[in-house]
Structures are given as C-alpha cells and as structure tokens.
N, C-alpha and C positions, 0 to 999 in steps of 0.2 A: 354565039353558043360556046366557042373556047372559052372568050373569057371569063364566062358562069361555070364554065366548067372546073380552070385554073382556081378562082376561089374559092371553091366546093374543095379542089383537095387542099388546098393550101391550108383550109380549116380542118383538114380531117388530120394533117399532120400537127396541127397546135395544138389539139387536144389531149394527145399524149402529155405533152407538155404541163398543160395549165391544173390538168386532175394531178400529174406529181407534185407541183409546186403547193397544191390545195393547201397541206396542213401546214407550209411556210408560212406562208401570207394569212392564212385566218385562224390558224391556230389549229388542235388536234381536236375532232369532234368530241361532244362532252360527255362527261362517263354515265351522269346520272338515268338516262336513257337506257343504259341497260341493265343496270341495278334495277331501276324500276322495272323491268322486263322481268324481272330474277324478283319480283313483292311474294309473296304467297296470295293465295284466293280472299282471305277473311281481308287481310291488309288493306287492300286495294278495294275490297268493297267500303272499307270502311275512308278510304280515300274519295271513293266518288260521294259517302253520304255530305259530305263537307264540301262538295262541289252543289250542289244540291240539297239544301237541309231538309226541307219539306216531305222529301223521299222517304224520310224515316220517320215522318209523322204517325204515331200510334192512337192518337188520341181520338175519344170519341165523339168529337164537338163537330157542328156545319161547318162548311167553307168560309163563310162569314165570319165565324170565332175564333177557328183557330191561324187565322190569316197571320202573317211572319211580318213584322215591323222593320222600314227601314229596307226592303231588301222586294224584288221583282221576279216573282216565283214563276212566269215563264219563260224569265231570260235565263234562270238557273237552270229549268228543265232543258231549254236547247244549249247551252253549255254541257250537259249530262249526256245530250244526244249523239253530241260531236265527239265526245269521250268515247260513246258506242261505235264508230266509225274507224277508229283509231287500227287496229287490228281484231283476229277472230278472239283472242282470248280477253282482251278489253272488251268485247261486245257481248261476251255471256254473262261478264260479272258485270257490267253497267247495265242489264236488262234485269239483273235479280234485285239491282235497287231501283232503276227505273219503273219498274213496273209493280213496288210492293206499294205505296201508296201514292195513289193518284189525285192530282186536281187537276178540274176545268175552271180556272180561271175567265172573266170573261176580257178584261184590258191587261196590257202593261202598266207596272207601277214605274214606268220612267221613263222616259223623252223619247222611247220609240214606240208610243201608243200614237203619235201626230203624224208621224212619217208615215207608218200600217197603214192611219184610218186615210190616209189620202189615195195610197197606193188600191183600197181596198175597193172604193167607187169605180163603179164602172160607167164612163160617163159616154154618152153622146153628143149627137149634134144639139138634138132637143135639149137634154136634160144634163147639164152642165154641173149641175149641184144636186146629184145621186145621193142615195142612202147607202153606206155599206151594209156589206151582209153581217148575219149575226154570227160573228167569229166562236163566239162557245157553242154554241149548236153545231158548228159545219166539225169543231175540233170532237162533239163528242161521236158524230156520226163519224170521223175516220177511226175514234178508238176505237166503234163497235166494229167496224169490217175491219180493222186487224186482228182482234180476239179472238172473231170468229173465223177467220180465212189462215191464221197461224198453225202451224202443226207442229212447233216448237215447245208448247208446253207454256205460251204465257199467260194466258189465261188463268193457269190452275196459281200463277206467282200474284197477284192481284190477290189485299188483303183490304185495303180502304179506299175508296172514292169518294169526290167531296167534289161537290157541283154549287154551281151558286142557284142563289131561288130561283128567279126564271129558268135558266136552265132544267132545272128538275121539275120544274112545272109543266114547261112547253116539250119537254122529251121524252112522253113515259114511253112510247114505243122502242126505242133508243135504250131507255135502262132497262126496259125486261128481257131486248136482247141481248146485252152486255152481263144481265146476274142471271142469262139462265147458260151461259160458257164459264162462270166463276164460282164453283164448285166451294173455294176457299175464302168465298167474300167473309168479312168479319164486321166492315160498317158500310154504310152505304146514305148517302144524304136522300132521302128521300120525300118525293112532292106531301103534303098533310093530306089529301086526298087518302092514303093508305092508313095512317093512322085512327081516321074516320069509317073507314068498310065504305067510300063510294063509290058507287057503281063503275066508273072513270076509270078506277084504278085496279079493279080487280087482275086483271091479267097480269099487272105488275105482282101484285102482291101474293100471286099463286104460283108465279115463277119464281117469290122469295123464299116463301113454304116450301117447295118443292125440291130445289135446286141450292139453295143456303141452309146447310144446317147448322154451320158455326158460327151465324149471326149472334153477336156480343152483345149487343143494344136496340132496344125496341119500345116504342109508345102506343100509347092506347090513349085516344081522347072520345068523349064523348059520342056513342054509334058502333063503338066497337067492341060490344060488350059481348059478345058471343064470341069475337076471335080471342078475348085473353080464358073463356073456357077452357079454348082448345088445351091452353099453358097446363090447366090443372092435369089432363093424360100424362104430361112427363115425356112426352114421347117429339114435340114441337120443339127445336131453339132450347137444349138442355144444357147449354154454356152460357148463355145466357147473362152478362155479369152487370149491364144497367137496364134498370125500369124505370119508366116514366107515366103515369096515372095521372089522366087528371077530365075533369068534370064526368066522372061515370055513376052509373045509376044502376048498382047490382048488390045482392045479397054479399054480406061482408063474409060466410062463412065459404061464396066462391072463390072471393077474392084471398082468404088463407088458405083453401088449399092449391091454389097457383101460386100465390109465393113460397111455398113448402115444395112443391115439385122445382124449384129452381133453387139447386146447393149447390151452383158457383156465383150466385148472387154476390154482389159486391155493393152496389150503390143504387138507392131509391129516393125517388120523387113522386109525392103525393102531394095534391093540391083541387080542393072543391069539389072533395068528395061527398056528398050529405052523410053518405049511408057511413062514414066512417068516425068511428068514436074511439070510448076509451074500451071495452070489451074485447076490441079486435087483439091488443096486445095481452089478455091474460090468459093464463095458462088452458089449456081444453082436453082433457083427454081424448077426445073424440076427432080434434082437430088436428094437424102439423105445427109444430112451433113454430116462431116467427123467426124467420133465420136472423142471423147476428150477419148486421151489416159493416164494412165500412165508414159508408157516407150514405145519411140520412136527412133529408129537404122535405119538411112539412109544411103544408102552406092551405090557409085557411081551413082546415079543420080541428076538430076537437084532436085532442089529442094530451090531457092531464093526466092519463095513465102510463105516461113516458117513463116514468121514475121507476114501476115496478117492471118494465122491460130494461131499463138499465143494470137494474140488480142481478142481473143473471150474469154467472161467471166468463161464460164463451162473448156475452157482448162488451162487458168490460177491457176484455182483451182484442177486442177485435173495431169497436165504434172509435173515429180518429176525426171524423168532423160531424158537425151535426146543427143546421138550420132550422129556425123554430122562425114563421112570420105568422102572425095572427093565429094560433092557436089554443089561448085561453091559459099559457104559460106563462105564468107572471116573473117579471125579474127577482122577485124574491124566492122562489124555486131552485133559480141559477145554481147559489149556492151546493144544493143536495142532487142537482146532474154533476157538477164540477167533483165532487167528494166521492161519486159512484164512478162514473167514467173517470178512469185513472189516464188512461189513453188518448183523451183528447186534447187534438194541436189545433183545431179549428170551430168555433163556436161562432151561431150569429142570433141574434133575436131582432125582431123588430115590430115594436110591441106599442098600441095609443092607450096611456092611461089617464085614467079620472079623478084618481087623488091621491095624495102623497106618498111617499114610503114609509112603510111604516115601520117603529123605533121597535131592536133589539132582534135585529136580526144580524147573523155573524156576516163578517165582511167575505167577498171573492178569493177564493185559495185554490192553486192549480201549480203543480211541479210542470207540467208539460204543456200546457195553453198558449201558442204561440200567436195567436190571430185570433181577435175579437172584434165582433160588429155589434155595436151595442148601441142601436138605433130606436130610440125612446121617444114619442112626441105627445105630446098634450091632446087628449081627445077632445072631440068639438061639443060633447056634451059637460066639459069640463070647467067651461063658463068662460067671459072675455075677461075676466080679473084675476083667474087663478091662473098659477102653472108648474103642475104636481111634476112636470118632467124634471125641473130644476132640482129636485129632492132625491131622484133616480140618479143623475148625475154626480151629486154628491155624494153618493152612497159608494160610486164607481170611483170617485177620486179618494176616498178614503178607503178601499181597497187595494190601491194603487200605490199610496204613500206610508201602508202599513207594510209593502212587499209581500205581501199574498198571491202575487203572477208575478214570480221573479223571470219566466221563459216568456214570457209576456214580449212580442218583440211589432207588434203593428197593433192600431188600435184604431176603429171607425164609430165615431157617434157624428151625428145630429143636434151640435151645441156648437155653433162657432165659435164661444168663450171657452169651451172646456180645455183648451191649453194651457191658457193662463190660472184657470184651477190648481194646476200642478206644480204650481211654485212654491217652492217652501223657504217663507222667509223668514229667516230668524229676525229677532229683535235686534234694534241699533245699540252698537257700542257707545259705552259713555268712556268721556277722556279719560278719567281717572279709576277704570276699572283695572283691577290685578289681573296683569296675564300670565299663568305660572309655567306655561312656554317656553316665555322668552327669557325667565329669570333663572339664573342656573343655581341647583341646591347647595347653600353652601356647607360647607363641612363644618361643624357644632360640634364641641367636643360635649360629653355625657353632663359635664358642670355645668356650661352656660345652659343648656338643654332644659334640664333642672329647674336654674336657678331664674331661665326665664321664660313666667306665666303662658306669656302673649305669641310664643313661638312653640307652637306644640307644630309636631311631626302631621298628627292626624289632623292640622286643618289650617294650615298655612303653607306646608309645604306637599302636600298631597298632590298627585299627577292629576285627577281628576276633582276639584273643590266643587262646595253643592254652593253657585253663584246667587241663587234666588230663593227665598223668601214661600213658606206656601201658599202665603197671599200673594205672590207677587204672579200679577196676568200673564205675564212675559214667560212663567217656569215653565206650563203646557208647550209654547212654543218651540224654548228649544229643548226639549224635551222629544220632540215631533220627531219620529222617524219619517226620512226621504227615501224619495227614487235610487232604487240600488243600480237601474239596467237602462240602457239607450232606447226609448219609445220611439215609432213614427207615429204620428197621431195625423187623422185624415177626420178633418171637421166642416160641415155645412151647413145650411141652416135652409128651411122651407120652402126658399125661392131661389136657392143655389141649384145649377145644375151638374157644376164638375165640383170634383172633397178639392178642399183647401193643404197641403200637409205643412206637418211640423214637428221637426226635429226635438223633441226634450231631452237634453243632456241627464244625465246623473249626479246628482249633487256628490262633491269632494269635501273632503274633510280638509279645512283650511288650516292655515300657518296658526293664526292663533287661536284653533281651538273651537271656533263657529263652522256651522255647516253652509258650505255655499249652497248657492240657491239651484237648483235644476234652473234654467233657462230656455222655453222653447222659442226657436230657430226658427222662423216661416219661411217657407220657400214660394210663396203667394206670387206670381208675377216673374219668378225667375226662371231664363231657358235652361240653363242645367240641372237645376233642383239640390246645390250644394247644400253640405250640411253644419257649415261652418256660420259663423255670423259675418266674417269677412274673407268667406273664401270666395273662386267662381264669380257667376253673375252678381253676385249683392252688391247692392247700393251702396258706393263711394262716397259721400260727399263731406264737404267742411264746410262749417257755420261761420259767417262774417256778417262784419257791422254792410247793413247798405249805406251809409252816412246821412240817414235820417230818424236814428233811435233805433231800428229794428235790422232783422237779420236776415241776410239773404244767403240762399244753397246755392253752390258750387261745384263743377262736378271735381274731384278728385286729380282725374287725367287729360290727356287729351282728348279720348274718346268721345266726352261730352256726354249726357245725363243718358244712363241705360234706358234702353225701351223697355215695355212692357212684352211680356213674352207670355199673355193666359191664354192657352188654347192653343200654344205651340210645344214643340220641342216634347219631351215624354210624356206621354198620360199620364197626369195626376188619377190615382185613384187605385181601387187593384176589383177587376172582377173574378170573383170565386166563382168556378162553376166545380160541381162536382164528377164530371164528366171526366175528368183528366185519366 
C-alpha cells in the first residue's frame, strides 16, 4: 500500500509540471476556437447549413427527387447533431437548422449502410441470418416522441418533411401525430391515399385541415372532388403556392372559382381533365379570373385557348416556364406563345404529328428562352413511309441558324441526328480564289487609279467583294447566317432510354474570311462529359498502318483504350420539374 501510495503522489507532483511545460512542447492552443465562439447567431447558422446542405432544403419536390448527389444525407445529419452537442449556444442555433427541414431517409449512401445492417440483426441460436428492423420507421417514431414530449419550441421550427414512399405509406399514424404538433408545417410528403379522400387516411388528412394552415402545396387526384370545394370558401390552405389536378371529374366553373380564391398561387399542373377545355381560360364576368401563374404543366387536355390567356398584361409579366404535352397545341403556334410571353426562360412541348410543317410560317424568336424541349414524334397514324417529324425539325434548325433564341442556352429533341443539323458549312475553297485578307491595299496614286480600268476601288480592292455569281448554288450558302451562342443539345431517339448530349460550338469568323463551321462535341460514352473535342475523357487515339494494307487504333498513352462510361458518372439529361 506504500508503494501505491508513493506513486499516487509522485504523480500528483509531475502534474504541475507537465500542464506548464503543455504550450512548450505542443505549442499555444489555437485561436480560431474562440473567434468562432465570438461568430454572430446568422453566421453560424449559416456555417452549420453547409455542414448539412439538405437542412436548407426549400423545395417542394418528394424525397425521392430532391435527393442531393454524390453526398450521404444521414451522415450529414449526425455530423449536424454532434455540432449540437458542442456547447448550449451551438445547440440552439444547430436545432434552428436542424430541424427546419427534415428527411427520413431509409439507408446510407456510403460504406456505413453494411456495417448498420449487420449490427442491426438481432440474431440467435435459431436464427443466425435475422431480418433487420426497418430503420426509417423506428427513425420516424423517435421524431414523433421528440416533437411531442419537447417543450423547447421545436416543433413550431419544422417547416418541411420528406419521407420516402414506404415510409409514408406504412406510417400514417406516425405523421398525423407529428402534423398535428407542427403548427408551421409548409410541405409534407404524403401517402396518395390523401390525395384520393380514402377512408385510410382520413385522420391524417383532418389533422392537415385542422392543424397546417400554411401548407404551400397540395394535389387532388381523381375521388377528391368535394375536398378541392372546400379551396373555393378561401378560408382552407390560403398560401397555398402549387396545385396539382389531375384526372378529376367536376364542373369547370368549381374549378375557377377555386383557383380565384388562391392569390398566392404560383405553379399549376393539370393533366386528364375531360371537363377541361378552351372556355375555362376566357374572360367571365361572373367568374374570378385565372390568376397569372408562374409555371404552367398541361398535360393531355384541350387547351388551344392558351394564346388568349397569354395576352393579358399581369401574365406576360408573370408566366416564366410553361409545358404543353398532348394538348391540341401545335408547333406552329409556338411562335405566337414565344411573341406574347416576353418572360419565358423555359418552354416544353411534346407533341405526335401526322404531317409535315407547313410552309411560310415565321421562324422561333425569343430574347429570353433559355431551355427548350422540343419533343416531336411521328404519329402512328402517320403511315410506315412518311415521317412528318423530320420537317418539324427543320423548321427548329432554321430557327436556330437564323439566331432567333440568341439566350437559347440547352435544347432537348427526339432526333438523334438533329446535331449534326447544325452545321454550317460553307462551300470549299478553290486554289486560285482572291483572298483580299491576306492581300494588303496597295497605295495607288489618283493617276494609275484612273488610268487603270481593271483596278477600281469598288471591286478589287473592297474589304468585303461579292465572290459569287447569282446563279452560283454555293451564294445561299455562304451567305447563311450561323450559331451566334454555345448550345447543349440532349438528343434521343424512340428506343433510347437516357438524352445523348452535345456540345455545339459557335461558328467563328475565320482568318480568311469563311465562316467556320459550329461543330457539335458528343459527350456519348464519356465519364466527365468534357466539352472540348480533346479535352478530359475523350478518345485518344492515332491511326497506323497494321502492315497488311489497313489501319489499326492505338491508344495515345499509356493508359490503354478508354472505357466506356454510359450510365456512370453525371446524369445525362436534365429533369424539369416545376415544383422548385
């Protein structure tokens, strides 16, 4: 017992010691610690959204769509947790983001979803190869009994939830008592049960009514024809900023005065309405106007009365994308939405037609058009020999090359060739053509000038000489105005399932005087999707004899012939939703 005792103090004297000597040997603790102690409240929230991106998700799309690429949104959320642990004034401002939007994720997107699902079994003697539990149900039953058992106020900080499909399927007792303590919910992913009025879901959907009044976004499908009634009182869900309609079967004059009682309306989808025509958009005295939206998605109904709901001044300034699929809106229309809507950055049609385009109608012109889907296909009553989409197409590439969409900056058709459309090639130099480029003007006193015929000012030495002939086939050509702006072009064809892209450069005004040719770039096959022709992933090689008349590919480097990369690396393609 002495000698535990003697080393007890023996150490209680070295410690003086070794705590003075601390900032010798490891140096002087580091400052940024208490700077950071000294952030302001905004700062520091805005330091933990960046610890956790997803936290600031606003957006009104399912778990499903707006899922974060490249990144493991429960490893961020316990990163975000541990930040809450840190001290008490880290803990109030990492619960104001922590808890303004929420997912239930159901896995790990990274190498600690094998390690969980082993730990998660609970095995016995018997049963050695157990099922784990379902970890998004157990995670949303501990959010409910926090929400509910908190007296801190977090509840009222909850502004979006986003569950994945089973989850919200298999939990509705779970989310009505989670949205009837969140007073401020604004989205909420919820089972299609609710949007249908089934019996299933009533309880949920009465603690939505009841208890959410600044719900932002709501659908009505087919059965729920009596709850978008309720819309028309004004008195339900009056913020209200996306609607979603679709296969319902009611008087169209309910359905305008429900969209008239919602004037924070911002973004509507309609699709397979019967009852919904062209009447619905014209003027009514007796009716509420159709408020000036946003973002507008039509989808299989009538709808050729578009044009004279364009013409109204408040929609002009207000309509910035707008989806037209199967509506009876023909491409040649396009034009006179494009000429009314001054505002729009986002356009889509996707339209089967039966025969060709027809001649003398003005090309595509838009200052502000940034994104166009212009998805044309040949309809099946169109015959097995014709194909009138090819004519639609051309119509769009000479829109294109006349600079009509100079903001034109993405473009999606349904023509795998329509890339190579875009080429503008001038006719071949011949050897012995005058280049008056390259020839410098020589200085001609007013005598030789004069004195000879064959050397006039206006047509020998002119900056710009007229080279062709008005018979000559080749003057149209270069005559041809090109691409003034950088396109991506996203091209597929009928039995493609992912867009192909491609890069079309801007034709440059060359050294002598010819317009180079726009060139599109395919990124088909390559992991980075560079936009060069020899930048990144693109194909290396050099062309050699094999020593039996023909030629064999080689790869460039060491690296040895690129793989193919379709279906890795970025998503080709871009999905619009107007939910954003």
């Amino acid at each position: 017992m002495k000698w535990f005792r003697k080393k007890k103090a023996h150490g209680v004297e070295q410690a003086p010691d070794q705590i003075r000597n601390f900032p010798q040997q490891y140096g002087a603790p580091p400052v940024s610690g208490q700077l950071i102690a000294k952030l302001p409240a905004p700062l520091l929230e805005r330091i933990f959204s960046f610890v956790c991106p997803h936290a600031r998700d606003e957006t009104y799309e399912t778990c499903e769509q707006s899922a974060v690429e490249d990144t493991c949104m429960l490893c961020d959320l316990r990163d975000l947790a541990h930040c809450a642990q840190v001290s008490r004034r880290w803990r109030k401002l990492a619960s104001n983001v922590l808890y303004h939007s929420i997912r239930i994720d159901t896995v790990h997107y990274c190498e600690r979803e094998e390690i969980l699902a082993e730990k998660r079994k609970h095995r016995s003697f018997m049963n050695r190869n157990a099922e784990p539990e379902d970890t998004a149900q157990a995670r949303l039953r501990l959010l409910c009994r926090t929400l509910r058992d908190d007296g801190t106020g977090l509840s009222s900080k909850l502004q979006i939830l986003k569950t994945s499909y089973m989850t919200r399927e298999g939990s509705k007792p779970d989310l009505a008592r989670i949205v009837a303590v969140t007073p401020n919910l604004r989205y909420v992913d919820l089972p299609e049960g609710v949007f249908m009025d089934d019996a299933s879901c009533n309880t949920l959907k009465q603690e939505i009514q009841g208890r959410c009044p600044d719900l932002r976004k709501m659908v009505y499908m087919g059965g729920s024809e009596r709850s978008l009634e309720l819309l028309a009182r004004g008195t339900l869900w009056p913020n209200l900023e996306v609607l979603e309609l679709s296969q319902l079967d009611m008087d169209p004059t309910i359905l305008r005065h429900a969209l008239g009682s919602l004037h924070h309306l911002k973004a509507l989808k309609i699709s397979n309405i019967k009852s919904f025509d062209d009447q619905i958009f014209q003027h009514n005295d007796y009716l509420p106007p159709w408020p000036a939206l946003a973002e507008l998605t039509l989808s299989h109904v009538a709808a050729e009365g578009l044009v004279e709901y364009l013409s109204r001044p408040d929609t002009q300034d207000t309509l910035k994308s707008l989806s037209l699929t199967a509506t009876g809106i023909r491409p040649t229309t396009l034009q006179h939405i494009l000429a009314t809507a001054s505002r729009l950055t986002y356009l889509s049609i996707n339209e089967s037609v039966a025969v060709s385009f027809p001649a003398g109608v003005q090309p595509l012109s838009s200052t502000s058009l940034r994104t166009l889907h212009y998805e044309i296909t040949t309809a099946s009553s169109a015959g097995s020999y014709s194909n009138p989409s090819a004519s639609y197409y051309a119509y769009l590439t000479s829109s294109l090359l006349s600079n009509g969409l100079p903001a034109l900056r993405k473009l999606y058709v349904r023509d795998p060739g329509f890339p190579e459309s875009l080429l503008d090639l001038s006719p071949p130099r011949p050897a012995f053509a005058f280049d008056p480029d390259n020839v410098p003007s020589p200085k001609l006193s007013p005598r030789s000038t004069i004195s000879s015929p064959l050397l006039s000012p206006s047509s020998a030495y002119s900056p710009n000489p007229q080279r062709f002939s008005s018979n000559n086939p080749f003057a149209k050509m270069a005559n041809r105005p090109g691409l003034k702006q950088e396109l991506e072009v996203y091209s597929k064809g009928l039995d493609e399932m992912e867009w192909n892209f491609s890069s079309v450069q801007p034709g440059e005004r060359g050294r002598r005087g010819s317009a180079t040719a726009p060139r599109p770039v395919s990124s088909y096959g390559l992991g980075d999707g560079s936009r060069g022709s020899w930048a990144g992933g693109s194909r290396k090689s050099v062309i050699v004899g094999n020593g039996f008349g023909g030629f064999l590919a080689i790869p460039a480097d060491d690296e040895g012939r690129p793989r193919s990369s379709a279906g890795e690396g970025k998503k080709r393609g871009s999905q619009y939703d107007i939910w954003r």
